[in-house]
Backbone as CSV, one residue per row, in Angstrom:
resi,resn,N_x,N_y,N_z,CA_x,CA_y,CA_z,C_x,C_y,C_z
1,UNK,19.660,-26.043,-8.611,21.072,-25.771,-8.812,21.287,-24.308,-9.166
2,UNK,22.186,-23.805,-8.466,22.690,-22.636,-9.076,24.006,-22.682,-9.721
3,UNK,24.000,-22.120,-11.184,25.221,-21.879,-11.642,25.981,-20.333,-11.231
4,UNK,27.334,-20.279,-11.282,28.059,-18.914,-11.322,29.287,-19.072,-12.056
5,UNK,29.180,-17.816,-12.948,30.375,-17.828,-13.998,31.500,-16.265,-13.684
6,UNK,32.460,-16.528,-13.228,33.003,-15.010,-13.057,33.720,-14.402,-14.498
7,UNK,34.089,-13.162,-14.355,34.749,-12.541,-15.165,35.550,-11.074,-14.351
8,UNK,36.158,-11.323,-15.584,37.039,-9.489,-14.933,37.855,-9.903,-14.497
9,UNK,38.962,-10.664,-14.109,40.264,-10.511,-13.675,41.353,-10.647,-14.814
10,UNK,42.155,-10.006,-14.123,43.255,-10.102,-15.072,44.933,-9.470,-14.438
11,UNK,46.159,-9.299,-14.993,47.059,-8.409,-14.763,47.170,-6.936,-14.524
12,UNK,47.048,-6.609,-13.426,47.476,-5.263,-13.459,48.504,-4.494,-11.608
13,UNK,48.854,-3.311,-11.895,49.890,-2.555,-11.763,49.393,-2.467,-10.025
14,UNK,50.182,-2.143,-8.666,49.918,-1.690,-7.704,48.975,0.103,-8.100
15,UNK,47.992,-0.256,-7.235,47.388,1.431,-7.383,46.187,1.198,-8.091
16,UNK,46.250,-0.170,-9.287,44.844,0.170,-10.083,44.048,-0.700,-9.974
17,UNK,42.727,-0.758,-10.660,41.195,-0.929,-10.173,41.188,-1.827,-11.304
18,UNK,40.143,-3.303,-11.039,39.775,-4.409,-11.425,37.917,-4.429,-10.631
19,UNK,37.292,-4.980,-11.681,36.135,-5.127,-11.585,35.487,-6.448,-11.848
20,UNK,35.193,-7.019,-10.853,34.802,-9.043,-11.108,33.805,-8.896,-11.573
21,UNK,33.111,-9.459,-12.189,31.648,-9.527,-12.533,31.463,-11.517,-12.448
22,UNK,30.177,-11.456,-11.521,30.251,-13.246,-11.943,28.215,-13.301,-11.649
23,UNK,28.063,-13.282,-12.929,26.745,-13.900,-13.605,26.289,-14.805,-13.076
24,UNK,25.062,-14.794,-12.574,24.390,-15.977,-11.605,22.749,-16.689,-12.685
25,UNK,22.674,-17.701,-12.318,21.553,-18.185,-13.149,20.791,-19.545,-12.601
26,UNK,19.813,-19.989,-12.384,19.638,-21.302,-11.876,18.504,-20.788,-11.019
27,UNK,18.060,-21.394,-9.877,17.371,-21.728,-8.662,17.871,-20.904,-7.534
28,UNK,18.109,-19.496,-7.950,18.644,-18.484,-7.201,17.555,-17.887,-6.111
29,UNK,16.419,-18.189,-6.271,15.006,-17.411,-5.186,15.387,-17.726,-4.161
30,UNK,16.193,-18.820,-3.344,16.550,-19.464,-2.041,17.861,-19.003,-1.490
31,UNK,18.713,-18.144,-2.252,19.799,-17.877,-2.050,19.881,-16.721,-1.006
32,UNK,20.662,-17.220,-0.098,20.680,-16.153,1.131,21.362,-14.657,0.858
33,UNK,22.139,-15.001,0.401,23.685,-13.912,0.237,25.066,-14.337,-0.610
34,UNK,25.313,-13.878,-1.494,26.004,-13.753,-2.251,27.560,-13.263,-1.762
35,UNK,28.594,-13.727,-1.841,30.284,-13.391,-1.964,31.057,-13.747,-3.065
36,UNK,32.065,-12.897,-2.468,33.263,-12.947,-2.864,34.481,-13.444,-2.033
37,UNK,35.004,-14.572,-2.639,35.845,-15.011,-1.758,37.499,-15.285,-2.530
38,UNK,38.350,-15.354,-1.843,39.642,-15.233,-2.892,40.723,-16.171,-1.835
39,UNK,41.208,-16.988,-2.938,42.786,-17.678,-2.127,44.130,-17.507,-3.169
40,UNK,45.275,-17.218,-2.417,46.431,-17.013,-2.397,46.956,-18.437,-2.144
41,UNK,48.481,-19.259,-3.118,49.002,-20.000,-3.123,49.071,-19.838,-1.791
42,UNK,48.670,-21.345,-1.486,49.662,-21.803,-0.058,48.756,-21.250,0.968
43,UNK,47.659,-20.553,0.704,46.732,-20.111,1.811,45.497,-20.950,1.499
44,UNK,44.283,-20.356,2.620,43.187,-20.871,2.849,42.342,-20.131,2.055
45,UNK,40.917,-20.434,1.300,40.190,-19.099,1.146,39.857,-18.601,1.979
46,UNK,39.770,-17.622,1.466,38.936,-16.156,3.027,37.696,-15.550,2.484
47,UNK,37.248,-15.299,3.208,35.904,-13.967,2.793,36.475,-12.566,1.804
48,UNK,36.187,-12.203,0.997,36.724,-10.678,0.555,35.313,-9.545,1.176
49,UNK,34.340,-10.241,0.517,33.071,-9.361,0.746,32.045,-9.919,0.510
50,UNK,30.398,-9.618,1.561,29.404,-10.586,1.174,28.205,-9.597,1.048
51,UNK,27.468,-9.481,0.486,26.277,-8.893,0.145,24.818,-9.878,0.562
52,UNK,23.633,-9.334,1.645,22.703,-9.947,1.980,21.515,-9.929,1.053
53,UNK,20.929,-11.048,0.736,20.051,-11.139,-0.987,18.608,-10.405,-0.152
54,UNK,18.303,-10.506,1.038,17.214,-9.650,1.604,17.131,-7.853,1.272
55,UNK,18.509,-7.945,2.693,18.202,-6.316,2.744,19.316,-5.372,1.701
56,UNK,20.606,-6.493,1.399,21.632,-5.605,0.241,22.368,-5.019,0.974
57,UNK,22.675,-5.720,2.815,23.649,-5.074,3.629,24.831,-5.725,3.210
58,UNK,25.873,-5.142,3.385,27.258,-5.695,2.716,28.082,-5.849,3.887
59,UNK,29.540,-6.690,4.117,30.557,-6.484,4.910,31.559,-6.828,4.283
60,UNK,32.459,-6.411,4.489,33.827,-6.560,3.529,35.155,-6.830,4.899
61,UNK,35.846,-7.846,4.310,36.881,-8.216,5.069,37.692,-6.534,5.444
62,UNK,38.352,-6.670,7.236,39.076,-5.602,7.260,40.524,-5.394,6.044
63,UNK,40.821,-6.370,5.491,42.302,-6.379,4.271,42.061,-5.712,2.818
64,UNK,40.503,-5.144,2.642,40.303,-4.878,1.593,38.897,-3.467,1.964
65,UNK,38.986,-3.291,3.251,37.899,-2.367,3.351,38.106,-1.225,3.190
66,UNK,37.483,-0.030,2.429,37.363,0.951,1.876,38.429,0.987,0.694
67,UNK,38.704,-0.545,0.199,38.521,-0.279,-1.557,38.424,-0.771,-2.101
68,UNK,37.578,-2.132,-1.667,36.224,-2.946,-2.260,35.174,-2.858,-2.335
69,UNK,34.013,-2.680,-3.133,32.724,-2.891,-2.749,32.212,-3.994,-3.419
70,UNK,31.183,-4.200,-2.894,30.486,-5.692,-3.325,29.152,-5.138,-3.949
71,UNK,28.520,-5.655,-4.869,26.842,-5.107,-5.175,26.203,-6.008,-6.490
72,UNK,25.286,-5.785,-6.376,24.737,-6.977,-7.218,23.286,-5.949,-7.879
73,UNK,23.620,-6.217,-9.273,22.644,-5.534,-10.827,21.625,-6.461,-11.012
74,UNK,20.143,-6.553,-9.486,19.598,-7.197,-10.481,19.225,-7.603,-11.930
75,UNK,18.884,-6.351,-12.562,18.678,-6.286,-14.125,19.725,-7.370,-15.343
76,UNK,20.834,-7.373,-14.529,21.671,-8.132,-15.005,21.869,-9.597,-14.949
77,UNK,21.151,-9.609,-13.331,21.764,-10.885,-12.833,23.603,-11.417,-12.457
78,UNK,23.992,-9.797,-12.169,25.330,-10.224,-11.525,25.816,-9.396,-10.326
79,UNK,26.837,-10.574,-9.860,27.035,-10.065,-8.200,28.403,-9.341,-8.947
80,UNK,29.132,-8.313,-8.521,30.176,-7.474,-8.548,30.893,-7.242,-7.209
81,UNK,32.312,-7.152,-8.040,32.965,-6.978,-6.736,34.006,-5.404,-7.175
82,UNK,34.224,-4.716,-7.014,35.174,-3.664,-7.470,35.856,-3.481,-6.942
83,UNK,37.614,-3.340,-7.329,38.643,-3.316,-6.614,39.439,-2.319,-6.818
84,UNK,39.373,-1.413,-6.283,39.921,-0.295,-6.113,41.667,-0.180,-5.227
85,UNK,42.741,0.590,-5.979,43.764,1.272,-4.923,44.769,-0.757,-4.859
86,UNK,44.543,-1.760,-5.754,45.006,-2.998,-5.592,46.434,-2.965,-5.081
87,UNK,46.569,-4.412,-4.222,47.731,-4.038,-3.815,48.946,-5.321,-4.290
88,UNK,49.675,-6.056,-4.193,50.732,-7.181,-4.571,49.843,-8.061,-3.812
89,UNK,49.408,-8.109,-2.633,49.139,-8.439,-1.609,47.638,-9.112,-1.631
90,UNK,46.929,-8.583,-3.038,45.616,-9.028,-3.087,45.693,-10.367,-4.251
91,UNK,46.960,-10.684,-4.697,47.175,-11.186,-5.774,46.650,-12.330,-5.573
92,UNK,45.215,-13.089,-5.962,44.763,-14.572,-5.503,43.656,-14.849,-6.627
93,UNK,43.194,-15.955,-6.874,41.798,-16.253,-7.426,41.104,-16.127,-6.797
94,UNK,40.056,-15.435,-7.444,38.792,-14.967,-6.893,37.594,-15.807,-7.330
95,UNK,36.860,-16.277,-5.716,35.617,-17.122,-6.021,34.862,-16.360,-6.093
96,UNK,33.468,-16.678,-7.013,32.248,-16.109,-6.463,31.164,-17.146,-5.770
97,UNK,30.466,-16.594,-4.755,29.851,-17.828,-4.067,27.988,-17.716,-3.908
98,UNK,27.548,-18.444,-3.692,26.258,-18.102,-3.634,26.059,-19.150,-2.698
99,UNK,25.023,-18.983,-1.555,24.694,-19.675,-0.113,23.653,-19.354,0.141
100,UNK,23.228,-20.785,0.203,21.553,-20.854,0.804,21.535,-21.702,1.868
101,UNK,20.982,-21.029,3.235,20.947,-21.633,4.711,19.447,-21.743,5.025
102,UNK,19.156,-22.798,5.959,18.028,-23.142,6.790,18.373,-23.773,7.950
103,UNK,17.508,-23.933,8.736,17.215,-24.308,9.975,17.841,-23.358,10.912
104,UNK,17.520,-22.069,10.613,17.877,-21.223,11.287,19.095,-21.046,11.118
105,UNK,19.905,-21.069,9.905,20.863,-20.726,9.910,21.980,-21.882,10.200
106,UNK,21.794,-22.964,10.617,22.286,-24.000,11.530,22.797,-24.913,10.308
107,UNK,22.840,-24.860,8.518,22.926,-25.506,7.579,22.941,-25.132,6.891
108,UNK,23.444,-24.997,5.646,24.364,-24.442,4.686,24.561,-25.090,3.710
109,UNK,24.407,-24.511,2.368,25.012,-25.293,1.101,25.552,-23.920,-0.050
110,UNK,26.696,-24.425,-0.321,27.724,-23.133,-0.922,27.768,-23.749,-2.151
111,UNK,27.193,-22.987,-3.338,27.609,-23.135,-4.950,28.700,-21.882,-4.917
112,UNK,29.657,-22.890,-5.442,30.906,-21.871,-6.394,31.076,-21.452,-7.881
113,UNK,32.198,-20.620,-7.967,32.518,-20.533,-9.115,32.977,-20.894,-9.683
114,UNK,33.936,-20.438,-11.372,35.366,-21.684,-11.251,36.306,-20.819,-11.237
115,UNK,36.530,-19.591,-10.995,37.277,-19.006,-10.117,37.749,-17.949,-11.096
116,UNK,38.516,-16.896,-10.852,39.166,-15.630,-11.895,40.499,-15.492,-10.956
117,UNK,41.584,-15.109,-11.918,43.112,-14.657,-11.306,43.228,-13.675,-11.650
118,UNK,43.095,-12.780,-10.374,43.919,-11.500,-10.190,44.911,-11.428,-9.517
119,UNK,46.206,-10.614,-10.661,47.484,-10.713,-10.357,48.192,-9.324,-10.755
120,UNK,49.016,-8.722,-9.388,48.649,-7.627,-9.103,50.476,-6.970,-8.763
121,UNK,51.210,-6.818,-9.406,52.373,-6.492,-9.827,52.611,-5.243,-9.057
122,UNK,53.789,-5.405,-8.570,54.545,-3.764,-7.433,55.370,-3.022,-8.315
């Protein structure tokens, strides 16, 4: 089992910067890649940004690219997400996710978080 606990969200202003932090612990050696994922009332979740637990290649949704980054402190044991330049528009709970695949990729099992609200005022 893997657990994940987030932190860092909270209220703030169009223009300013929020930093997730969500602490990972458990049976993590199998874990493929690590995200961030976020839903908005009345929407679906989406991807924000995912970080690969191999090589530490990242991709970030085009709605948040170049002022998100994603990265993960081993020493710490946490995946990060930093949100830079926020907009009204990003205003959603934020998952953190952890995914471990086999059979070539062909199977999948997603531990979540229990989620953080960032809420993001014009």
């Amino acid at each position: 089992q893997v657990q994940l606990v987030e932190s860092g969200g909270g209220l703030v202003q169009a223009g300013e910067s929020l930093r997730l932090s969500c602490l990972v612990s458990g049976s993590i050696f199998n874990i493929n890649s690590w995200g961030w994922y976020r839903q908005a009332p009345g929407k679906q979740r989406e991807l924000v940004a995912v970080i690969d637990n191999n090589d530490d290649s990242t991709n970030v949704a085009d709605s948040v690219k170049g002022r998100f980054t994603i990265s993960r402190d081993n020493a710490k044991n946490t995946v990060d997400l930093q949100m830079n330049s926020l907009k009204p528009e990003d205003t959603a709970v934020y998952y953190c996710n952890a995914r471990f695949t086999w059979a070539a990729g062909t199977r999948k099992k997603d531990y979540w978080g229990q989620g953080t609200q960032v809420t993001v005022s014009s």
